[in-house]
Every structure is written in structure tokens, then in C-alpha cells.
C-alpha positions as CSV (number, residue, x, y, z in Angstrom):
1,X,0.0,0.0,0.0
2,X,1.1,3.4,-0.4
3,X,2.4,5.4,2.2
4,X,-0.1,7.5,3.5
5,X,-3.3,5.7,2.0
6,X,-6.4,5.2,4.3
7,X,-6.3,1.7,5.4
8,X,-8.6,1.9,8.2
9,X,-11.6,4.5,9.2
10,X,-13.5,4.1,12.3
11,X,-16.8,6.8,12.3
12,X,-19.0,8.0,15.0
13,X,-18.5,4.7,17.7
14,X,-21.0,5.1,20.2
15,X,-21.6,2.4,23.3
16,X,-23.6,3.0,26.4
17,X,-24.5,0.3,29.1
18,X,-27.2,1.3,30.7
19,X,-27.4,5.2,31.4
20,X,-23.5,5.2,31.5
21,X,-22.3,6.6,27.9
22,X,-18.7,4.6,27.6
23,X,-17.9,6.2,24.0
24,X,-19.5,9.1,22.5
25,X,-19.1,9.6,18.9
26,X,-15.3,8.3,18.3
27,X,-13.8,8.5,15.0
28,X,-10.0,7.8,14.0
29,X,-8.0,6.7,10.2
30,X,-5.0,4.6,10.2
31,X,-2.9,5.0,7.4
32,X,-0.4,3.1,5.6
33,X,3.6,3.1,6.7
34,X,2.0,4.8,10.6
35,X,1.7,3.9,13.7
36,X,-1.6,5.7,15.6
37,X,-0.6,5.6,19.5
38,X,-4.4,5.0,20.9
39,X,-4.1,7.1,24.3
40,X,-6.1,7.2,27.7
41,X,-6.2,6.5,31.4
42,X,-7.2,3.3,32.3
43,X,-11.6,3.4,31.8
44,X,-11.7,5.6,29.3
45,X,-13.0,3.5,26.4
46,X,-9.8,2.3,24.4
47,X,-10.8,-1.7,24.9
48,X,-14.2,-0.9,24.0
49,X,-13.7,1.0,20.6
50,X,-11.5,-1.2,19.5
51,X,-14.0,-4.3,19.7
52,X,-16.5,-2.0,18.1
53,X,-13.8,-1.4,15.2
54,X,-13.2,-5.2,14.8
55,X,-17.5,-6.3,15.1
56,X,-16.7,-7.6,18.5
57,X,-19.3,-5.7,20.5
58,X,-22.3,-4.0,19.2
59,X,-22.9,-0.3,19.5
60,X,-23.8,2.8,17.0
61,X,-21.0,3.7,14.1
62,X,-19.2,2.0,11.5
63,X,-16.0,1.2,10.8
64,X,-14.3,0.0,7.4
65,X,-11.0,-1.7,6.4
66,X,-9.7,-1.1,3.1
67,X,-13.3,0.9,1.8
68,X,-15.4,-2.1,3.3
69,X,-16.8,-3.4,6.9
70,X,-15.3,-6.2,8.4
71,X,-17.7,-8.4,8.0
72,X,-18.1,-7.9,4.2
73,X,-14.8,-9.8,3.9
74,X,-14.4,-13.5,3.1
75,X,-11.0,-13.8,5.3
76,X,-10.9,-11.1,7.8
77,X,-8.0,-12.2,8.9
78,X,-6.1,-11.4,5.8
79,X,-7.4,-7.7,6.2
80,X,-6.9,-6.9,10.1
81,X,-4.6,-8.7,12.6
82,X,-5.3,-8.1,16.5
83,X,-3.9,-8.7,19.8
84,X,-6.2,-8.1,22.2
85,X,-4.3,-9.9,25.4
86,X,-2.9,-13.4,26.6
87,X,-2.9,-16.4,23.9
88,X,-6.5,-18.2,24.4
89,X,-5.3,-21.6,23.8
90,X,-4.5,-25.2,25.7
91,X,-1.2,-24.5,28.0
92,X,0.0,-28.0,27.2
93,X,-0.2,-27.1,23.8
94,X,3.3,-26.3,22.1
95,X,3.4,-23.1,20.6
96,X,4.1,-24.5,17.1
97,X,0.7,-26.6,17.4
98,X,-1.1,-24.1,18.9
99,X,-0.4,-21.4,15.8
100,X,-1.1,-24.1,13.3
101,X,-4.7,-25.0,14.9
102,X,-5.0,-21.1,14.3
103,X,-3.8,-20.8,10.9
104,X,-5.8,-23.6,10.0
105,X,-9.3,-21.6,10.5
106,X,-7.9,-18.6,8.8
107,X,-6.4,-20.5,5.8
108,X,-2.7,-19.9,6.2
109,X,0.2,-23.0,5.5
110,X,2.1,-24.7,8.0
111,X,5.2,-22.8,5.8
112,X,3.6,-19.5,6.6
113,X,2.9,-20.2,10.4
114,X,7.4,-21.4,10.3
115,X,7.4,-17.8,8.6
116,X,5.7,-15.7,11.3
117,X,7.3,-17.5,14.6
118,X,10.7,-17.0,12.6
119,X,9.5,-13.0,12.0
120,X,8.7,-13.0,15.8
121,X,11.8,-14.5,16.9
122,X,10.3,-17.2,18.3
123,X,11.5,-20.2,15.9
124,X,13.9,-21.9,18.9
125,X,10.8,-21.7,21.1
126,X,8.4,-23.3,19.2
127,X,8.4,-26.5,21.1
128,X,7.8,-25.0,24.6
129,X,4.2,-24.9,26.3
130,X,1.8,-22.0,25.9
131,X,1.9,-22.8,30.0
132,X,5.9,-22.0,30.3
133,X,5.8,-18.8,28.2
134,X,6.7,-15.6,29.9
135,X,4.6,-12.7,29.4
136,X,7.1,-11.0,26.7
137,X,7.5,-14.4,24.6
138,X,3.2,-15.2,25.0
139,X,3.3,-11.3,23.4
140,X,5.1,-12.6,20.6
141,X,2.7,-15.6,20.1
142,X,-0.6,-13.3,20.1
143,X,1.6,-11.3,17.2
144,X,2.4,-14.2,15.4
145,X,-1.2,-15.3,15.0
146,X,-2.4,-11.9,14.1
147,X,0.8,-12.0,11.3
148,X,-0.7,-15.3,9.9
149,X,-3.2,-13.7,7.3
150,X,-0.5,-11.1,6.0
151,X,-3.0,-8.2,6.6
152,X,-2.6,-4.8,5.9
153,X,-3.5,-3.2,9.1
154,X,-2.6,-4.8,13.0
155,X,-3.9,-3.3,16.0
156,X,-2.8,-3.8,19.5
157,X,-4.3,-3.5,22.7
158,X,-2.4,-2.6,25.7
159,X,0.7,-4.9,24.2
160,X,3.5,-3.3,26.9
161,X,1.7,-4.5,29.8
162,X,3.7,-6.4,32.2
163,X,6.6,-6.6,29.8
164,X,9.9,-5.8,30.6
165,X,12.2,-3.1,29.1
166,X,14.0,-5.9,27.0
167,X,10.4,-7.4,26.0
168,X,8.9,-3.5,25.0
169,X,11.9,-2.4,22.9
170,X,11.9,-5.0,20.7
171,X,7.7,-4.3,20.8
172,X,8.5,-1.0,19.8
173,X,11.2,-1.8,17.0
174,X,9.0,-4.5,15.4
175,X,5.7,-2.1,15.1
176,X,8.0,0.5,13.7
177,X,9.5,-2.0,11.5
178,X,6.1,-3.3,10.2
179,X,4.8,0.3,9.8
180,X,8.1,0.7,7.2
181,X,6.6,-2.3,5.1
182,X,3.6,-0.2,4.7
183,X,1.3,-1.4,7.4
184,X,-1.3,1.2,9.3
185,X,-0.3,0.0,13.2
186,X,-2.4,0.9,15.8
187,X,-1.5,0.4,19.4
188,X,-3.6,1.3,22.3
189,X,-2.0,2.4,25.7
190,X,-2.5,4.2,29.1
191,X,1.2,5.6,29.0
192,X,1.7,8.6,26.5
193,X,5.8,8.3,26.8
194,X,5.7,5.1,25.5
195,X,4.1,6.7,22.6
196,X,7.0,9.0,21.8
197,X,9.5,6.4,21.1
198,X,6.8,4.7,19.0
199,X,3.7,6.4,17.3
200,X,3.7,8.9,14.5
201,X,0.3,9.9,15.7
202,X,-1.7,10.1,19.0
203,X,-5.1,10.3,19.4
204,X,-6.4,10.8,22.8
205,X,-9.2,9.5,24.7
206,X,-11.1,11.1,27.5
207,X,-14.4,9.8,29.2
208,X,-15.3,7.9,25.4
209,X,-14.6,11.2,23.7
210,X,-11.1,11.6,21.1
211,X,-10.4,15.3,23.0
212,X,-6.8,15.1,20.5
213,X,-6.2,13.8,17.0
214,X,-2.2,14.9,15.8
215,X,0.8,14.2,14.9
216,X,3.9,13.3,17.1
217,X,5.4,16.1,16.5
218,X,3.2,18.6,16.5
219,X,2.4,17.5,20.2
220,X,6.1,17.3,21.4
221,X,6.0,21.2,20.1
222,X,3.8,21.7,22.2
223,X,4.8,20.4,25.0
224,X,7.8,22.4,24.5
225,X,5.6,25.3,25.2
226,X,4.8,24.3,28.9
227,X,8.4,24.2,30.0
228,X,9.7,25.5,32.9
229,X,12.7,27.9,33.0
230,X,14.4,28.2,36.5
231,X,16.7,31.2,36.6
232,X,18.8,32.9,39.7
233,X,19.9,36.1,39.0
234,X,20.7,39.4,41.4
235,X,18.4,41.2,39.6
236,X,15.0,39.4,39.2
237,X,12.8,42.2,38.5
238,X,14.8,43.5,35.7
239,X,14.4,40.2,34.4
240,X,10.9,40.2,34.8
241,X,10.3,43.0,32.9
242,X,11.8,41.8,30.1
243,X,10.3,38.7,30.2
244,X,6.3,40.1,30.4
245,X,7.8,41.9,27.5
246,X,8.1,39.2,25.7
247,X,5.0,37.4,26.9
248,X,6.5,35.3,29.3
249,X,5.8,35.1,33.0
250,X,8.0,35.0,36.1
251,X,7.6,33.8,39.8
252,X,9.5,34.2,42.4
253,X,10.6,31.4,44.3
254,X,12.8,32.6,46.7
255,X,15.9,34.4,47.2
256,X,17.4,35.2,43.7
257,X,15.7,31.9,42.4
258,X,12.2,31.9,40.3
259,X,10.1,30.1,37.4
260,X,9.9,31.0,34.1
261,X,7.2,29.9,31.8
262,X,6.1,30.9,28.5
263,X,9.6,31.0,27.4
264,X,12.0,28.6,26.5
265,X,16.0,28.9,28.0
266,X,17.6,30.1,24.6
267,X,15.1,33.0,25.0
268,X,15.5,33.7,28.3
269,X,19.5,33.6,27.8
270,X,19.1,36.1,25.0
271,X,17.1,38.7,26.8
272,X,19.4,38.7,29.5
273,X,22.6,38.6,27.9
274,X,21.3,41.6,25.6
275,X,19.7,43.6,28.5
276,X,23.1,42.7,30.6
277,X,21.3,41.1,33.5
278,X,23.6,38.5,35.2
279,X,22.7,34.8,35.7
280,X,23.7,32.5,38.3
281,X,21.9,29.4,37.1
282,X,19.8,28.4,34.0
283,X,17.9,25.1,33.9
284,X,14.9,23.6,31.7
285,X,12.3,21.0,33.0
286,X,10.6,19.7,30.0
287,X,7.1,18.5,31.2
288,X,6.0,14.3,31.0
289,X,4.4,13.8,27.8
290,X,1.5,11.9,29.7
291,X,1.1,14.7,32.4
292,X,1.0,16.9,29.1
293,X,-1.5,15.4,27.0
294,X,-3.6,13.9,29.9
295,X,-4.1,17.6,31.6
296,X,-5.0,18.9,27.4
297,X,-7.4,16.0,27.5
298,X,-9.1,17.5,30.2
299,X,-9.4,21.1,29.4
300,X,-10.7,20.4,25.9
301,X,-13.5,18.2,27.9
302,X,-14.7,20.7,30.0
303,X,-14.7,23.3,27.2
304,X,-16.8,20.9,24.8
């Protein structure tokens, strides 16, 4: 596929239980050669949109893979791959027998299930147990399965939990690595700084509401906007002045210590150097991408 081409577009998923509204009109596209970091706190209606997405639940809204809904395909499984959590099979089941009893109901070749375990690294662990399978290498299985069909588009839910730093960067180099065969990759998490190492995109997901929808980038520039600049200088109100000039803001902290915000520290170091105000100390704190994007996701709630 192209890079850039619509593979995916979810449209106005709507799911209640009871009086409780859990989403409320969500909409997202995954493209080809991207990977869309799905983003919210734990509850906020990543698990359930994605089931929507993939027919698994009913609710309002449609979604469509490649122009058509899921279930207008003969093999689904050659359009979408998913991993949704643990393997759902036998533990005394080896893990070679286990992917060919699932490759048989989706039409794929024993030579194609020796492919995907190879692609997932998992070739001199085939003849273990689904039972003695660490949560990193039962990660790999779930992948492997949702590899079998070769489909265009794989979506993930929650894949870094309980894995260890070993187990999520090679997570995080194999998405990437499937995005760069043209894949769209979407992968669902509660931690937004995973997401920086990973995603392309973020969409963000507040009480069953998308409250953000952009790029990477554009979110670590802003981000960059909410940094904090800690200055000490003998001669703070000087400093201030300049700085409300320029449409930044200072507070003292004590002494000849205080915060600047508005403002990055090339800035600051310009005005001051120019204006010839002396400075002891010049830091910058950049702010957590999830403390970020998860206080934005509130604010544009409450507005809307």
C-alpha cells in the first residue's frame, strides 16, 4: 500500500451500558507506513472502541477496512490482525501446534505459520508450552497469529503490559519496522511516553470522547511550550520585565531563584545577555508527555 493511503476508518463509535455513555461519537483513520498511538487513562473506552472497530461488540457507528466493513470480507483475517491480550489456547499445547490450529481456521500454510514465529523470533521456542511462556514471549505468540493472514492493518491492545524493558523495545522496534513495510499500526496504551519512542500519531481518549487527534510532533512542540525555565539572578525584576515583554511570565521562588514559563532557556538567555542582567543558574524542566496530554485531554472536555 502506499504510504499515506487510508487503510482503516472508524466513524462515529457510540456504546452505552445502561445510562452510562462509555464512547461518545469516536472516529480515528490509520494510514499506511504509521503507527496511531491510541491514548487514555485506564476506563476511558480504548478496549471498548477497539472491539467496536473489529465487530466484537455491538454499539452505533461503522468502521471499514480497506473501503469495506469487516464483515463484508471473506477472510478477515487477511485484512486486520489483533492482539487483544494473553494467547487463548490449551497450556499443554506447544506453541508450534497451537499457531497451526489457528492458521488452520484462517487459511494460512504450516510454511507460513514457520514464517511468522521466525519474523517474531520465536523459531527456537516453538516446542515449549503456551503454560511455560513468559509474558514478553506469549506477546510474541498473540503477534504471530495476528501476522498469519498477512493483513494490511494490525492493531494492538495494551501490548506493553507487564513486559519488561528488553520485552517492550523490541515491541517498539518490530511495530515500527512493520509500519516501514507499509502497514497502518495501531496500538492502544495508558502511557503517552511510550508513545513517543513509538507512534507517529496520538489520538487521545477522555471519558469515550477523542479530546486530541495529531501528529507526534506537533504534540512534542507543544509540549515544548509548557516548559519551565528556573533562573537565579541578582536582579529578578529586571528580568521580569523583560520577560512580560516578551509574553512570558515569572515567579519568584525565593531568594534570587524563580520560574519562568512561556519562554524557552535560549530565550531567556538572550534577553538577558542583551539587557546585561547577570545569571547564576539556567535550567529547563521539560514537562512528561502523559502529564501533558492527559491535563490537554481535560481542558478540551470541559470546554466541549
Amino acid at each position: 500500500m502506499p504510504q499515506g493511503d487510508v487503510l482503516a476508518e472508524a466513524r462515529g463509535l457510540r456504546r452505552s451500558f445502561g445510562s452510562r455513555t462509555v464512547l461518545d461519537g469516536v472516529s480515528l483513520t490509520l494510514h499506511a507506513g504509521e503507527v496511531t498511538g491510541f491514548v487514555g487513562a485506564n476506563g476511558a473506552g480504548k478496549t471498548t472502541a477497539i472491539r467496536l472497530m473489529l465487530d466484537l461488540a455491538r454499539g452505533e457507528g461503522q468502521t471499514v477496512f480497506l473501503g469495506r466493513p469487516l464483515h463484508a470480507w471473506g477472510s478477515p483475517g487477511k485484512v486486520v490482525g489483533a492482539v487483544l491480550g494473553g494467547v487463548a489456547g490449551h497450556p499443554k499445547h506447544q506453541v508450534r501446534t497451537h499457531v497451526r490450529m489457528v492458521a488452520a481456521g484462517c487459511g494460512a500454510s504450516d510454511r507460513r505459520v514457520d514464517d511468522v514465529l521466525e519474523q517474531v523470533g520465536l523459531t527456537q521456542a516453538a516446542r515449549l508450552k503456551l503454560s511455560q511462556l513468559s509474558l514478553g514471549m506469549a506477546q510474541r505468540v498473540g503477534i504471530a497469529q495476528a501476522l498469519l493472514g498477512d493483513p494490511p492493518v494490525l492493531i494492538l491492545d495494551e501490548p506493553a503490559n507487564g513486559l519488561d524493558p528488553h520485552a517492550i523495545r523490541w515491541l517498539r522496534e518490530f511495530l515500527r519496522a512493520q509500519a516501514g513495510e507499509g502497514r497502518a499500526v495501531m496500538v492502544s496504551s495508558h502511557l503517552l511516553g511510550e508513545m513517543e519512542q513509538l507512534a507517529d500519531r496520538v489520538v487521545v481518549l477522555s471519558r469515550g470522547r477523542v479530546v486530541a487527534d495529531s501528529p507526534i510532533a506537533d504534540l512534542l512542540s507543544r509540549a515544548g511550550d509548557q516548559a519551565v525555565v528556573t533562573v537565579q539572578t541578582p536582579d529578578l525584576p529586571q528580568l521580569a520585565r523583560l520577560v512580560k515583554e516578551k509574553g512570558g511570565r515569572l515567579e519568584p521562588t525565593g531568594g534570587p531563584s524563580a520560574h519562568i514559563t512561556g519562554l524557552d532557556r535560549i530565550r531567556v538567555a538572550t534577553l538577558a545577555a542583551e539587557s546585561c542582567v547577570p545569571l547564576h543558574w539556567l535550567s529547563e524542566e521539560m514537562p512528561s508527555l502523559e502529564d501533558f496530554y492527559l491535563s490537554i485531554a481535560e481542558e478540551e472536555f470541559k470546554i466541549s
